[in-house]
Every structure is written in C-alpha cells, then in structure tokens.
C-alpha positions in Angstrom: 11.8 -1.5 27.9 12.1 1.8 25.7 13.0 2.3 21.9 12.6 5.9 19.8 11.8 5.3 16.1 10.5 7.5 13.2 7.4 6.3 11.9 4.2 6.1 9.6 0.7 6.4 11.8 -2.1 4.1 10.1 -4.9 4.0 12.5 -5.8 5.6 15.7 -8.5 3.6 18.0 -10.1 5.7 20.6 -9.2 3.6 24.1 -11.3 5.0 27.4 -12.0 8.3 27.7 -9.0 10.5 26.8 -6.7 7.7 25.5 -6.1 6.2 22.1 -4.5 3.1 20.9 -1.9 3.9 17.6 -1.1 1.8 15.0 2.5 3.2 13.6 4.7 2.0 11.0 7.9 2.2 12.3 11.4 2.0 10.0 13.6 0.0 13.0 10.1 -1.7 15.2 8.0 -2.7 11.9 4.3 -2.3 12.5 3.8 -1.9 16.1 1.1 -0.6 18.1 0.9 1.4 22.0 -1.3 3.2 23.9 -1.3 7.0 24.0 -2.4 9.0 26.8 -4.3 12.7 26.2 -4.7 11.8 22.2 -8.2 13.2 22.2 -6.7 16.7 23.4 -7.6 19.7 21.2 -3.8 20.1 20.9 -2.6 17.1 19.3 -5.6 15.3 17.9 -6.0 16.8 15.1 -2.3 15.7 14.4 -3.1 12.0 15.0 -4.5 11.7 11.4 -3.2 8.4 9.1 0.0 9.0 6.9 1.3 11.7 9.9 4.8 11.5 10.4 5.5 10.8 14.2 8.9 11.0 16.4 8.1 8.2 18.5 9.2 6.9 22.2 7.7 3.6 23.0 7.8 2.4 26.8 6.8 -1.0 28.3 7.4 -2.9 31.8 7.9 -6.1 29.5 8.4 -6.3 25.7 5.2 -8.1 24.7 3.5 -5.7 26.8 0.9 -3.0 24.3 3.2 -0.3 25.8 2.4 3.3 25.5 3.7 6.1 23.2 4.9 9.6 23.7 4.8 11.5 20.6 6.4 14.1 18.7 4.3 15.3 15.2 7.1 15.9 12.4 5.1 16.7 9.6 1.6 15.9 8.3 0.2 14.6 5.2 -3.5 15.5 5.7 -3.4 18.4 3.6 -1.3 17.0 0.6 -4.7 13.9 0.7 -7.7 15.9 0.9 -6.5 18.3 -2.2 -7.4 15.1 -4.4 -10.3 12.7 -3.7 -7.9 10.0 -5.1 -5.1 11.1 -3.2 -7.2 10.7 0.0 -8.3 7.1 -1.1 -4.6 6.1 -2.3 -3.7 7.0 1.2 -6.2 5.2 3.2 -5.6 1.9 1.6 -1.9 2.3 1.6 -2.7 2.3 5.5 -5.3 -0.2 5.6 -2.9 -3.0 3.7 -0.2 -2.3 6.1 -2.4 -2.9 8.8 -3.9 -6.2 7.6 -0.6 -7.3 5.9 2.2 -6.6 8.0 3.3 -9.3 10.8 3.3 -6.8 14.0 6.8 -6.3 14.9 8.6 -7.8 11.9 10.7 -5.4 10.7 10.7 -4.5 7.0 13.0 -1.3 6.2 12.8 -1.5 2.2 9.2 -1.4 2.0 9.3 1.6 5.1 11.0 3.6 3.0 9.3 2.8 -0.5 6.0 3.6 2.0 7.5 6.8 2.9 8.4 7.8 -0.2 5.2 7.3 -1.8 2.9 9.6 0.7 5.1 12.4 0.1 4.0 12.7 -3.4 0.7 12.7 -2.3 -0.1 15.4 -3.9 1.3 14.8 -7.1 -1.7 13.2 -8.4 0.1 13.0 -12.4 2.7 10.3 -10.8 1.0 9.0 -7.3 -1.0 6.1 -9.5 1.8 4.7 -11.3 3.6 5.0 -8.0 1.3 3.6 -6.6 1.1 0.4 -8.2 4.6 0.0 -8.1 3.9 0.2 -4.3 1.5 -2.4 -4.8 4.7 -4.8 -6.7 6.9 -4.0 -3.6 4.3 -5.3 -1.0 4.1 -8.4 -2.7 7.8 -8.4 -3.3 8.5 -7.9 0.3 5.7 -10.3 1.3 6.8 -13.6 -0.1 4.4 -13.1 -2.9 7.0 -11.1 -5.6 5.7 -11.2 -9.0 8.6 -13.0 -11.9 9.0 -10.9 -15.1 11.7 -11.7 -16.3 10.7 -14.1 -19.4 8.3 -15.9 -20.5 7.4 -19.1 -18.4 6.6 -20.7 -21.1 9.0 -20.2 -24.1 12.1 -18.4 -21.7 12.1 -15.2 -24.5 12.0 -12.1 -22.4 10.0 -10.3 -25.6 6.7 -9.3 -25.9 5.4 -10.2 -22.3 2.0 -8.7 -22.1 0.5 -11.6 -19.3 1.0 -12.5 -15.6 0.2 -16.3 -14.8 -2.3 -16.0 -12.1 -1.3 -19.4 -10.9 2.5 -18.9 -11.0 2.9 -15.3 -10.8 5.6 -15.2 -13.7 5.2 -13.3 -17.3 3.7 -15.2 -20.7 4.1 -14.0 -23.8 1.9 -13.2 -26.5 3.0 -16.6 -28.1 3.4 -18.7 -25.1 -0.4 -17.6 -24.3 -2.0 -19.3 -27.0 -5.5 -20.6 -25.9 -4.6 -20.0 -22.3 -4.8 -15.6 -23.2 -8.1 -15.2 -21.9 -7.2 -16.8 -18.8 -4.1 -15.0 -18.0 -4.0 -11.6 -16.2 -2.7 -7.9 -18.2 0.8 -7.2 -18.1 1.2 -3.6 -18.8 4.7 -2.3 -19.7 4.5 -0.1 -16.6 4.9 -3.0 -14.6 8.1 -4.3 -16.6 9.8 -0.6 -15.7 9.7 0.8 -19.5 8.5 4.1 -19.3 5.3 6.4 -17.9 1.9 4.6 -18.2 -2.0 5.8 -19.2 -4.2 5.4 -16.8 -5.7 2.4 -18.4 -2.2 0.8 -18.3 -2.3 1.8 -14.9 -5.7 0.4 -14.4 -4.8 -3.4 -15.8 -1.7 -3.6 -13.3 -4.0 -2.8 -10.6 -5.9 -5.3 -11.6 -3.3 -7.9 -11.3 -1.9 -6.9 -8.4 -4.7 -6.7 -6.4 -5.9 -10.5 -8.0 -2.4 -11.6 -6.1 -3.3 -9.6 -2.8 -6.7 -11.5 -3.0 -6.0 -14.5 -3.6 -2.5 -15.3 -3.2 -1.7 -13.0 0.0 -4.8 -12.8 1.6 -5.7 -16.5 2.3 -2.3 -17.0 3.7 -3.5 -14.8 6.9 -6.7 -16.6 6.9 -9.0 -16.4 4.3 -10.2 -12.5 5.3 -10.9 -10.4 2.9 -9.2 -7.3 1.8 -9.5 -4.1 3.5 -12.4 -2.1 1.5 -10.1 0.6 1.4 -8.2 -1.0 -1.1 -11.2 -1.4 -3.2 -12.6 1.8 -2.8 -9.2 3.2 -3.9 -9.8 1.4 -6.7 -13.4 2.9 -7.9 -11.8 6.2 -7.3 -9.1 5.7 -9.8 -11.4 4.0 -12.3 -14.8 6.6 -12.3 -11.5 8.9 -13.0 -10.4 7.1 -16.1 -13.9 6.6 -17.3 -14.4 10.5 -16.4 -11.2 11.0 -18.8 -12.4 8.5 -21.5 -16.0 10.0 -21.6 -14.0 13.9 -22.1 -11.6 12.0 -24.8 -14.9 11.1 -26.8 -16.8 14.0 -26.5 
C-alpha cells in the first residue's frame, strides 16, 4: 500500500532511538498517523515542529498497518507562532483538537483547508482570533455538532439574536430569552458574520464554542476532557484583553 498527500503535522512522538511516530493532517488521508525513520537527525528535526507543512509518502505492507512516512518539508510555521505568545497558543490547540477530535482516517477536506488557511495567518495576530473562532464554528460544523443561527428558536424572527441555547445549539433572541437570559450562552455578532469583532466579542464566542466542544463534542468520544491546549489558548487571549482593558482605563 502507498499514497502521497500534502499535509498538516500535529504531533511528533519520539518512537526508539532515532525514530518518531507523526501525527499529520492530511487533505485526501484525513488525520492519519506513521512511523518515520531518522526524525531525530540534526537535519530534519528541527523541521518536524506542529503546524509544518509536509509533502508526504506513506507506505504499508497492509492498510491498517501504522505504516511509515518519507517526508518532504514545504514550508514551516514555527517562525510566524513564536513572534506572538498567542499566536503560539492558537497554534497548539488548533493541533491538539485535531488530534482528540478527528476520527483517524476520515477524511474531511473542508475543514483541511479552513485549517490551512488559518495557520498561515499566524502571524497576523489583528485577524487570527476572530479567525480563529470561526475555526472553532467550522469544527463543530464539520463534527455533527454545527451551531443554528438562523432565527430565533423561540419566536422564528431572525432579529436581535444575541443568545445560543446551550441545550439546542440554535439562536434566542433578546425577547424569546425572557427569564431563560441568564441561562443562555452570548451570541456575539461576530459569530452571525456581520462585521470585525472586539476582543471581548471575540472572548464571549469562545466562550460558547468551547461550552459545545465540552460538553456537547467531547462526551461523544467518551467523556475525556479537552486538550489543555485549548484552555491555555484561552488564558492567553483573555490576560490579553484584560492587558488591553486595564491600558483602556488608565
């Protein structure tokens, strides 16, 4: 068995003594991982970081064998993370929800090429947030898990939707919320596609969809929590908006 694919590495796992086991993203092979032999060499391991761009030949005696990879570096993104602290976060939990999320071997071109997309602008650290979190939509979308704002659930008027059900997933508006408000989750108009955002617009659609990663997509693999990557992105992003605020005041 043999296939070449383009692909997104995620995680490298060092496997005997000069070996390493890759965890790639591919666009035509989905999430897939192989064994590849001479990875700790000074030559290419330093290339073998997450987000690189690899030209990738898989082999295997049998399909459902590991397999092992030759590979071809095509550009990296290490660079564009570490020039922003949050850049560097964003990246490592885009790579640790792929790994936890994605079936291996399902293939899911759209959200390969939304994923591309969104590490090269890694270092344009005005846009990647917002980006980001419409990253964050398209996973769920993708998933099984896709998020319905279109109208309200409750009165059908597409006006004025400022919640997310966090039982149903679908938009509430101000006046279908009534008691219930407090209980609903924020729906900023960044995640309706009207604009830019803030950061703290930014902030509340993380919020919500990370509430439907925990505990909507989550527990459908089992009950495991979510990578700490993705948290840790998270308190990043926020200590930068509290950062901003405090700057605002002063």
């Amino acid at each position: 068995m043999e296939w070449r694919d383009q692909g997104i590495l995620l995680g490298v796992r060092r496997h005997g003594e000069t070996s390493a086991i890759l965890e790639v993203f591919t666009e035509g092979h989905g999430r897939h991982v192989g064994v590849m032999r001479g990875a700790t060499s000074r030559k290419i391991a330093p290339v073998l970081q997450p987000g690189a761009q690899l030209d990738l030949t898989w082999r295997a005696r049998l399909d459902d064998h590991i397999g092992s990879y030759t590979v071809e570096p095509l550009r990296s993104r290490s660079v564009m993370a570490m020039a922003d602290r949050l850049s560097l976060a964003g990246l490592n939990a885009v790579a640790a929800l792929l790994m936890f999320l994605l079936p291996e071997r399902e293939v899911h071109w759209s959200l390969y090429r939304r994923t591309e997309a969104l590490l090269d602008i890694l270092d344009e650290v005005q846009v990647w947030p917002l980006a980001y979190l419409k990253w964050e939509m398209a996973l769920l979308e993708e998933l099984g898990f896709g998020l319905d704002l279109r109208k309200c659930a409750v009165t059908g008027s597409r006006d004025d939707l400022i919640y997310v059900s966090p039982r149903t997933g679908r938009a509430v508006s101000r006046q279908g919320a009534g008691d219930w408000a407090d209980r609903l989750l924020p729906l900023p108009l960044c995640m309706l596609g009207q604009g830019g955002a803030s950061d703290t617009e930014i902030a509340d659609g993380l919020r919500t969809t990370g509430y439907f990663l925990m505990n909507r997509l989550a527990p459908e693999l089992g009950h495991k929590p979510l990578p700490e990557a993705r948290q840790r992105f998270m308190d990043v992003f926020l200590r930068r908006l509290a950062q901003g605020q405090h700057q605002i005041d002063k």
